[in-house]
N, C-alpha and C positions, 0 to 999 in steps of 0.2 A: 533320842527324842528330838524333834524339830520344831521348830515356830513357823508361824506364819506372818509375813510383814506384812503390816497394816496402812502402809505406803506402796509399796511395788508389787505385793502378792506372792513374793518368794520364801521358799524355805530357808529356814538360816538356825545353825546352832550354837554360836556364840553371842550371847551376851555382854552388850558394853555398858557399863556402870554410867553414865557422865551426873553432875550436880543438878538437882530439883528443880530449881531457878531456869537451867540449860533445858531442860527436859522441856518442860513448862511452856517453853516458846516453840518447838518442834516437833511437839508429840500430833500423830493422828487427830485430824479434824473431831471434832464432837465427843473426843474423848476426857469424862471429868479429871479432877487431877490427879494427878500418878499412876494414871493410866495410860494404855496403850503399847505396843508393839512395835517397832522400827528394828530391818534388819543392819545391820552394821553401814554402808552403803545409805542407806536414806538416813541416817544420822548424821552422816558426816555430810551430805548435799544440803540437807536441811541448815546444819550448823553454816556450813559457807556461805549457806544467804542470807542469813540474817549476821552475819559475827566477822571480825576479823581477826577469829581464831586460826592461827597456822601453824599449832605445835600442840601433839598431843604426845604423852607418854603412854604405851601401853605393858600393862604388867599383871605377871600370872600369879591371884588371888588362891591359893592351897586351898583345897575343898571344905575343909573342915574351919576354914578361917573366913570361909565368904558370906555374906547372905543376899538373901534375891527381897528385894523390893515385891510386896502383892502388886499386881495386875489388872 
């Protein structure tokens, strides 16, 4: 199953987690809070313009140990 990015209009099935506060500044236009869609790609263009974020870690969350934020 795919998503649809709510910034560029592409399909994307991975999921990046980043912090609420992070989100908050980057998430799709006229979306309330802790909402919206962004594929992997419009997260991080997003972050680079507002942050001088330049180091992220990425790490694989076992399915039974993750949970997905509602949308």
């Amino acid at each position: 199953m795919s998503c649809t990015c709510q910034g560029c209009g592409k399909q994307y099935k991975v999921d990046l987690v980043i912090p609420d506060e992070l989100w908050e500044q980057i998430k799709p236009n006229g979306k309330p809070v802790g909402a919206g869609l962004l594929c992997g790609a419009c997260i991080m263009n997003r972050i680079e313009k507002i942050s001088d974020y330049d180091y992220w870690y990425l790490r694989k969350i076992p399915p039974n140990k993750a949970t997905k934020p509602d949308r």
